[in-house]
C-alpha positions as CSV (number, residue, x, y, z in Angstrom):
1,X,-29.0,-11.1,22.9
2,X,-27.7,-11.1,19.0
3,X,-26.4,-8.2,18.0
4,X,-28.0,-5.7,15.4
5,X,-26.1,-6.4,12.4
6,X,-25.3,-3.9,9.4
7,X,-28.1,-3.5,6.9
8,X,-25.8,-2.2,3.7
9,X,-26.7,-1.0,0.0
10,X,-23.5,-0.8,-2.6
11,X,-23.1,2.3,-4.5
12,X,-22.0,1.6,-8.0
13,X,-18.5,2.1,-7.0
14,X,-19.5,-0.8,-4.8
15,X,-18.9,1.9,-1.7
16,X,-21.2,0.7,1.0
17,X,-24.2,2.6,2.3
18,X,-25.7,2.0,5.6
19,X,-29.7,1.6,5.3
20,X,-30.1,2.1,9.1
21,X,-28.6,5.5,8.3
22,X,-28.9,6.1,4.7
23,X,-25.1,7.3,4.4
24,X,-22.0,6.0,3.1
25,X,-19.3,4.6,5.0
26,X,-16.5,6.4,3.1
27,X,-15.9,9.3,0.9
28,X,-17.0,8.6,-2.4
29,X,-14.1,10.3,-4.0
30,X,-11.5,8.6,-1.8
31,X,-12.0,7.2,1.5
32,X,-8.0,6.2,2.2
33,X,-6.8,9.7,1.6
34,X,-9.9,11.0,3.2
35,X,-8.9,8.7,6.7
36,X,-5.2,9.9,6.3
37,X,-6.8,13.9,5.6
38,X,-8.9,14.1,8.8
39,X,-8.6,11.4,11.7
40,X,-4.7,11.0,11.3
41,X,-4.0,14.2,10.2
42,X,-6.6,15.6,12.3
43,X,-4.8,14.1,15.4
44,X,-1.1,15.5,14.1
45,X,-0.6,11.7,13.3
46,X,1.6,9.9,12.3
47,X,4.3,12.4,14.1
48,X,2.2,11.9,18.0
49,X,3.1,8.1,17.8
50,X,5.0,6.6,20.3
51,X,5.5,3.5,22.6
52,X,2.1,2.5,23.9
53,X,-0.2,5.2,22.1
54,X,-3.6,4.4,22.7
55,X,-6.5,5.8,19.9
56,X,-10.1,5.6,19.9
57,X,-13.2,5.5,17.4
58,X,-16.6,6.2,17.8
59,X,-17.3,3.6,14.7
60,X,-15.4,1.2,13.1
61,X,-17.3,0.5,10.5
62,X,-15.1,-0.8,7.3
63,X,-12.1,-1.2,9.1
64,X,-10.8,1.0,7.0
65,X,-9.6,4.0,9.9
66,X,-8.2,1.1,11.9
67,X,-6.0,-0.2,8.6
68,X,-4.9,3.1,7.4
69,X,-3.3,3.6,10.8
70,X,-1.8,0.2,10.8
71,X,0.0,1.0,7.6
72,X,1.4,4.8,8.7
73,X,2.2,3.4,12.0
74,X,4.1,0.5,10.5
75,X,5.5,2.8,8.3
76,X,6.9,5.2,11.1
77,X,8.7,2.4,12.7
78,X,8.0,3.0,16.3
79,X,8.8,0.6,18.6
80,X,6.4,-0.6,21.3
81,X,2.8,-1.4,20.8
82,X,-0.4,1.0,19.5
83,X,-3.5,-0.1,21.3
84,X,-6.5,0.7,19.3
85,X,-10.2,0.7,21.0
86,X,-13.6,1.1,18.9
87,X,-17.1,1.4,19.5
88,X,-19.6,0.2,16.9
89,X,-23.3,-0.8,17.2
90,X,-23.9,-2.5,13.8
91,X,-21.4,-4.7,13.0
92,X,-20.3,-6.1,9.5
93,X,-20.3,-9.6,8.2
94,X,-16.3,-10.6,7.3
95,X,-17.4,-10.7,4.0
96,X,-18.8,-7.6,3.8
97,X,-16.0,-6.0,5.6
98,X,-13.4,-7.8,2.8
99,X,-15.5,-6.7,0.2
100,X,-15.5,-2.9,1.6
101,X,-11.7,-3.0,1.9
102,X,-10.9,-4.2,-1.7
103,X,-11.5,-0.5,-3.0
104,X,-7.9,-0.7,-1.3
105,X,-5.1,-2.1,-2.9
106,X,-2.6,-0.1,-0.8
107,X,-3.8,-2.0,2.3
108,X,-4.1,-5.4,0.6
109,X,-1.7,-7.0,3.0
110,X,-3.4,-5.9,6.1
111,X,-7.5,-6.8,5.1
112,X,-7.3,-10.4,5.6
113,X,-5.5,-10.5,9.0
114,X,-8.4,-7.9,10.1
115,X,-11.4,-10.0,8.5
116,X,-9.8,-13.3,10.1
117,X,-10.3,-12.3,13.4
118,X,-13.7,-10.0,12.7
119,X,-16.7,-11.7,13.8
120,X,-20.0,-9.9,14.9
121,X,-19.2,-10.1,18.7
122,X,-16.3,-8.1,18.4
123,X,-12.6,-8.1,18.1
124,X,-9.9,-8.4,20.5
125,X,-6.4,-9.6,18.9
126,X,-3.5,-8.2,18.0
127,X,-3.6,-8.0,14.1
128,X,0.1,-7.2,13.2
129,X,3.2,-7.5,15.6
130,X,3.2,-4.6,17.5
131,X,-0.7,-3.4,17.1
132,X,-3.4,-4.2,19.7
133,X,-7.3,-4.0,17.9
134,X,-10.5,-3.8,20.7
135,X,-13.8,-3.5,19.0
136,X,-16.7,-3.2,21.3
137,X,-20.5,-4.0,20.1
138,X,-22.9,-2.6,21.5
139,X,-24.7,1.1,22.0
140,X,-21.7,3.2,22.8
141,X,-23.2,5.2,25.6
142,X,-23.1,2.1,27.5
143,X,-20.1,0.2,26.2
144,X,-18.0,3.8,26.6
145,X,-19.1,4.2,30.6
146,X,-18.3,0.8,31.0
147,X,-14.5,1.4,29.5
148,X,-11.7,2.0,31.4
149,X,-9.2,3.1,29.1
150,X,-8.3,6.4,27.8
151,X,-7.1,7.1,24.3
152,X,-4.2,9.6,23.1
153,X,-6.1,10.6,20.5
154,X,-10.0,10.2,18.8
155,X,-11.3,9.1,15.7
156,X,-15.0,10.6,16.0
157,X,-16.2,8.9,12.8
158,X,-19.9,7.8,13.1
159,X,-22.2,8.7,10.2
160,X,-23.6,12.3,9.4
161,X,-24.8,13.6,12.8
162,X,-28.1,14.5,11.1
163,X,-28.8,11.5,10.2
164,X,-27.0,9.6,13.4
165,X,-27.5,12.5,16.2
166,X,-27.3,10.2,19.5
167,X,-23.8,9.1,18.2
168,X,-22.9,12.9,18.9
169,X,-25.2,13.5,21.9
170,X,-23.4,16.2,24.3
171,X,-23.3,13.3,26.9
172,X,-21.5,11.2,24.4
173,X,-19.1,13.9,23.9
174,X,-18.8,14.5,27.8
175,X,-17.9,10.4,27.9
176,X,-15.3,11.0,25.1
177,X,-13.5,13.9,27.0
178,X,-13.5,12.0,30.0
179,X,-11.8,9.1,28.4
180,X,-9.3,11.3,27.1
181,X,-5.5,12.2,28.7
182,X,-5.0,15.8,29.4
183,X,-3.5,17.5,26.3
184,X,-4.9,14.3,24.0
185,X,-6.7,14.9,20.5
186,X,-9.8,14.2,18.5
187,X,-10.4,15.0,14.9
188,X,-13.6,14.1,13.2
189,X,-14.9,15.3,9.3
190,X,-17.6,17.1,10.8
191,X,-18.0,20.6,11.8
192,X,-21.7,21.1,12.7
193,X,-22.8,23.7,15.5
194,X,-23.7,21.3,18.1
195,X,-21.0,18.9,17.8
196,X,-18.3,21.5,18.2
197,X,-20.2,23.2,21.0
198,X,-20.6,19.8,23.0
199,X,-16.7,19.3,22.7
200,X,-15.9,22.4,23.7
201,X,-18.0,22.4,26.6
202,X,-16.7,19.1,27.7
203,X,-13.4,20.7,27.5
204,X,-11.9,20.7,24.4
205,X,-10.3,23.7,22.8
206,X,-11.6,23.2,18.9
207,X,-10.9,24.6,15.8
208,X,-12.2,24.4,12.2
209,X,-9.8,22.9,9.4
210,X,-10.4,22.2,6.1
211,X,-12.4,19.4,5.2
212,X,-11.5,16.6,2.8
213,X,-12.9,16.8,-0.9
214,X,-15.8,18.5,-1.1
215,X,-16.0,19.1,2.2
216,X,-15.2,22.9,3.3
217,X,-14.4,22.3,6.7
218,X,-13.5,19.3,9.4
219,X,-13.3,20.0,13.6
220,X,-10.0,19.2,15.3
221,X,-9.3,19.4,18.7
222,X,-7.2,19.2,22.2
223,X,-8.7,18.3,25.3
224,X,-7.5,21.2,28.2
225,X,-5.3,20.7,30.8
């Protein structure tokens, strides 16, 4: 069956906007800084990294999450290898993606090794020395029971739970804890009610931060013992 692609809009600041969802995929103000603000700060990233640290997105929309991390973690100079696992339903084109990404310049280097291996079934590659990238299509109820990893730390980054609520579902967010090592993170740029409940009651201790831009407030997290 052929997967359900991306059906996008571009802003004027040619930011794209999902018409399945009728949200943007980034902060319209600054979408690096706001990734660096919330999923890696969120996470206490990039001072967590070590050999073999494994994170995970509900997501992966742009890219852009993924490459931001690629460029702190090449930047810390760990040695070893970051595995990186995402879950997105409605994948991008490459050029779409590459077109995304060029509101970037700081990550110039990294778009076009990303966008050579994208395609719309997925991604499995290793992008740069020392960084492993799994994308897996599909509904992520299904693709996330079906994983058997576990992740160091979450990126929960799919759009407004308003507007997306099954992407935040309580039994979503019981899948995430379960996929998560004891004392592992999550950060995410939301902080609404029922998200933070369904975390909390799938075991995460969570606390409000400050958000990024306009934003007031963010949810971070650590999964109990």
């Amino acid at each position: 069956m052929r997967n359900q692609m991306a059906e996008l809009s571009w802003n004027p600041g040619d930011v794209p906007v999902s018409e399945q969802f009728d949200d943007p995929y980034f902060s319209l103000e600054n979408g690096f800084e706001e990734t660096r603000h919330v999923f890696l700060g969120g996470n206490d990233l990039p001072a967590r990294f070590a050999p073999g640290f494994h994170i995970a997105e509900l997501g992966f929309g742009t890219g852009l999450n993924f490459l931001t991390t690629v460029l702190e973690w090449q930047r810390a100079g760990r040695p070893g290898t970051l595995h990186f696992t995402s879950f997105e339903a409605f994948p991008m084109t490459p050029p779409e993606m590459a077109r995304a990404l060029a509101a970037f310049p700081v990550l110039a280097d990294l778009v076009p090794r990303l966008v050579a291996h994208w395609s719309a079934e997925g991604c499995c590659a290793d992008i740069v020395p020392g960084v492993r990238l799994e994308v897996l299509i599909g509904d992520a109820q299904a693709s996330l029971s079906d994983w058997d990893g576990k992740a160091d730390a979450w990126y929960l980054d799919g759009f407004s739970p308003a507007k997306n609520p099954d992407l935040w579902s309580p039994d979503l967010m019981r899948a995430v804890a379960g996929h998560t090592y004891p004392g592992g993170t999550f950060a995410t740029y939301t902080a609404a009610g029922f998200v933070r409940r369904s975390l909390e009651s799938s075991g995460f201790d969570v606390v409000r931060s400050p958000g990024f831009g306009r934003k007031r407030h963010m949810s971070r997290g650590v999964l109990r013992p």
